[in-house]
C-alpha positions as CSV (number, residue, x, y, z in Angstrom):
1,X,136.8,88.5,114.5
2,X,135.6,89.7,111.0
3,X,135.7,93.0,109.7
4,X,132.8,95.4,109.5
5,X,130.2,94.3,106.4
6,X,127.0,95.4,105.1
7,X,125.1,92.0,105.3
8,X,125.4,88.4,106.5
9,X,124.0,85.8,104.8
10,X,123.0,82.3,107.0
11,X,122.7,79.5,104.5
12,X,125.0,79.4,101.4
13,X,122.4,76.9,99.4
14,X,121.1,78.0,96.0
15,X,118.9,81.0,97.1
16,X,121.1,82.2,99.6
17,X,124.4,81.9,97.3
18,X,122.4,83.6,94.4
19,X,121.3,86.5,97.0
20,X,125.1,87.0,98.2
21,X,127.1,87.1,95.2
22,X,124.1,89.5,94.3
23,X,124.9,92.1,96.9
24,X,128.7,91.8,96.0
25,X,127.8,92.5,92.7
26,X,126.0,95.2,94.4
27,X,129.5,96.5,96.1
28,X,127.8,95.2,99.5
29,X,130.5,93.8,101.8
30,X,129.1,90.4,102.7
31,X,129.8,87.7,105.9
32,X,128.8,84.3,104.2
33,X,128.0,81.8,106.8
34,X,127.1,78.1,106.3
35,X,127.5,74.5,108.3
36,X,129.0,73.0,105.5
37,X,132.3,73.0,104.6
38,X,131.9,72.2,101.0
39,X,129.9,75.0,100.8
40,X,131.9,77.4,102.4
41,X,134.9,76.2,100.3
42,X,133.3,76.9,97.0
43,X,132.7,80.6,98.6
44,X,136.1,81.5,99.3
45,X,136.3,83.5,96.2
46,X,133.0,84.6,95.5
47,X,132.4,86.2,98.9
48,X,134.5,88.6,100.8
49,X,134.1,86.4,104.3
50,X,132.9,83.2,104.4
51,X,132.5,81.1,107.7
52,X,131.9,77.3,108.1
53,X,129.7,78.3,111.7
54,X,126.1,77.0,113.2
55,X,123.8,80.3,112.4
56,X,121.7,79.2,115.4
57,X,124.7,79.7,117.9
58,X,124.7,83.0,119.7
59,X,128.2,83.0,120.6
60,X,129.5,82.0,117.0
61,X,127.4,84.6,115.6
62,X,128.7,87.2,117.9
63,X,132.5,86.1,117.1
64,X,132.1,86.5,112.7
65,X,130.4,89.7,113.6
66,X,126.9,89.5,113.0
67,X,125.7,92.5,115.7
68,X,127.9,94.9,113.9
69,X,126.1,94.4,110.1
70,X,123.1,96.1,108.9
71,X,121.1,93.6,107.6
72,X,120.8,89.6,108.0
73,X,119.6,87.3,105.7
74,X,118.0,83.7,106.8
75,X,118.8,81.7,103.7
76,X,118.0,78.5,105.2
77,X,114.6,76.8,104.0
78,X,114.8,72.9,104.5
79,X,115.5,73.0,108.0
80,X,112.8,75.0,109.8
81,X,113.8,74.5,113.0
82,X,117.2,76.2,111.8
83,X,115.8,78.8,110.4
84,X,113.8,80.1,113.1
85,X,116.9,79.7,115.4
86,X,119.0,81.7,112.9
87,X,116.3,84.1,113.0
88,X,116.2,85.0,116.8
89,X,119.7,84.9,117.5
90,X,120.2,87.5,114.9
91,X,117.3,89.1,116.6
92,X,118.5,88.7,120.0
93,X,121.8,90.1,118.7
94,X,120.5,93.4,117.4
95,X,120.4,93.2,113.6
96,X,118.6,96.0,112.5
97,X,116.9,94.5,109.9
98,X,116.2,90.3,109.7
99,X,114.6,89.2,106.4
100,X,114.1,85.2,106.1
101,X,113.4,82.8,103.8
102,X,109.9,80.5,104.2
103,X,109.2,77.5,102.6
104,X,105.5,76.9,104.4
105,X,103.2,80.1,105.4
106,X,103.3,78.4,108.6
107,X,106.8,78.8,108.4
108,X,106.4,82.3,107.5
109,X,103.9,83.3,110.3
110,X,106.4,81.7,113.2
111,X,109.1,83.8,111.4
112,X,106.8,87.1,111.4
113,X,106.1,86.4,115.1
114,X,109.1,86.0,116.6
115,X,110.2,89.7,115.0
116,X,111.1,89.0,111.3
117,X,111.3,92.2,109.5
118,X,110.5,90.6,106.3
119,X,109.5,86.9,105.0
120,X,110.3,85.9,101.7
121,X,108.9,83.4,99.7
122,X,111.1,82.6,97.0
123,X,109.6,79.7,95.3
124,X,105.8,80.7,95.6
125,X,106.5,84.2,94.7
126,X,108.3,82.6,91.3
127,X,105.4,80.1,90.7
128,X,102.8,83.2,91.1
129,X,105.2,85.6,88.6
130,X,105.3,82.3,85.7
131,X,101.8,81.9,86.6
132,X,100.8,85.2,85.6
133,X,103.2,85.1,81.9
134,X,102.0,82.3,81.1
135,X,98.0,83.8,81.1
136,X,97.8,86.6,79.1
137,X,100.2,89.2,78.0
138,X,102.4,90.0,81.1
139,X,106.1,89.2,80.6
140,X,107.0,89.8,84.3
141,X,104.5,90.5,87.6
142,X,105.4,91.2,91.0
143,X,103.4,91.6,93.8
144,X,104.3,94.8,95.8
145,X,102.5,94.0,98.3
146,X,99.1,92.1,99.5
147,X,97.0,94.6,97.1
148,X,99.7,96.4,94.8
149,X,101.5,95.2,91.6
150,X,103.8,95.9,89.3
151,X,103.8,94.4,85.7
152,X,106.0,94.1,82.1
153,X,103.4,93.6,79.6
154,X,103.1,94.2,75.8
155,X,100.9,96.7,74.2
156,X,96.5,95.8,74.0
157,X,95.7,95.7,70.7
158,X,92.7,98.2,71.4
159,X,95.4,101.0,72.3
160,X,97.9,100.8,69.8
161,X,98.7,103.7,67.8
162,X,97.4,105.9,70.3
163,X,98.8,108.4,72.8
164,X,98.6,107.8,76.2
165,X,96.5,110.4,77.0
166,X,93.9,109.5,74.2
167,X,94.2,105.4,75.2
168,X,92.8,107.0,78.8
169,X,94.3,103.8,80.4
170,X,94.4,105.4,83.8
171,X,90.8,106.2,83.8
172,X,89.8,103.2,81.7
173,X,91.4,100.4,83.8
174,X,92.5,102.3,87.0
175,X,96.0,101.5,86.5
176,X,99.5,103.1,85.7
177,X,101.6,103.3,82.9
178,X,105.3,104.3,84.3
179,X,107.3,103.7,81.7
180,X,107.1,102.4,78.0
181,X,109.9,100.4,76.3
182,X,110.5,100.9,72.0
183,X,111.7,97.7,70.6
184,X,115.3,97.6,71.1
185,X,115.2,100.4,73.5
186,X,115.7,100.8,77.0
187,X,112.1,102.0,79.4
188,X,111.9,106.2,79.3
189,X,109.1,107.6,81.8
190,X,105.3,107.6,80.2
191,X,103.7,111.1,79.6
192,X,100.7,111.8,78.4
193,X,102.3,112.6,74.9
194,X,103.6,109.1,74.8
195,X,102.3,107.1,71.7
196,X,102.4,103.3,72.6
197,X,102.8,100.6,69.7
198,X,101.9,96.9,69.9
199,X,105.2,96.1,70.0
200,X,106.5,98.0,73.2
201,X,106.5,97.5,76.3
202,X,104.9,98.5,79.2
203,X,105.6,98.6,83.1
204,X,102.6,99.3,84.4
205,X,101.2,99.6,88.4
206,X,97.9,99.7,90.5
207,X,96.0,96.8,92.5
208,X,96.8,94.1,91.7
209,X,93.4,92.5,90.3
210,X,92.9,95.5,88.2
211,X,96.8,95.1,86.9
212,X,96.0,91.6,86.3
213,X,93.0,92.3,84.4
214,X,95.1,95.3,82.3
215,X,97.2,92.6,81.1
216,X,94.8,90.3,79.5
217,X,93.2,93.0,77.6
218,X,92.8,91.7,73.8
């Protein structure tokens, strides 16, 4: 039987590996499970428990101590049919909270039906965020949600040298600036005192057409 840990990760591949040496980073106690022993081996000293166990078997998950953490991670994206067994028997279990990794939105909408808390797509979402630095000025954009945004981007030319209440952004563009970074500097919260140069940096929020929009701005 394991001891008592934050999260447990099914599927130590590349995403699910990156995600769990993350949270120890973090100071997250973490149960690393995965069919392969190779894998499990090269974990041994990254992860605090690592188990060499089938994520779709109930019993084996209620051994390593899945019912007793927080929060479960499906890491598993080339197998489907894995995945979605992972997914239920952590359900079934009692997890809390179940977030999954989808490869197909298919894939996603089986995983939201059976219960899912939260589908991630890891290699669309990155796609859509390179997408959006390579058009434009953004440096980084995440969707929030459906409809809301959040995104780095340098400093339009049309507001530069200005104060942040003078630029008008908010009214102008219906979008937020939350914090501004000063070359070399670290981000400090936006006022409406703030003067923004073409060299900073901006984080800025709102819907997410209207974000986009923001950052192609000449």
């Amino acid at each position: 039987m394991a001891k008592r840990a934050d999260f447990i990760v099914i599927g130590l591949g590349r995403f699910g590996s990156a995600a769990a040496e993350g949270l120890v980073a973090l100071g997250q106690e973490v149960i690393g499970v995965d069919a392969s022993d190779a894998r499990v081996q090269h974990h041994m000293n990254l992860l605090g428990q690592v188990v060499q166990a089938n994520g779709a078997d109930l019993d084996a998950m209620r051994q390593v101590g899945a019912g007793d953490v927080g929060t479960a991670l499906i890491a598993m994206g080339s197998d489907i049919e894995a995945s979605i067994l992972a997914a239920s028997v952590m359900l079934e279990i009692g997890v809390p909270r179940v977030w999954a990794k989808a490869v197909t939105s298919r894939h996603g909408a089986i995983l939201e039906r059976i219960g899912v808390h939260r589908v991630i797509y890891p290699e669309r979402d990155m796609g859509d965020r390179v997408a959006h630095a390579l058009v434009g000025r953004a440096l980084d954009f995440v969707m929030l949600d459906p409809r809301f945004a959040m995104a780095e981007t340098t400093v339009p030319p049309s507001v530069s040298g200005k104060g942040l209440a003078e630029a008008a952004i908010r009214s102008r563009h219906d979008v937020t600036v939350v914090c501004v970074k000063k070359p070399g500097g670290d981000y400090t919260p936006a006022t409406a005192e703030t003067v923004i140069e073409i060299d900073d940096e901006l984080l800025v929020v709102g819907e997410a057409a209207k974000v986009e929009a923001f950052t192609r701005l000449d």
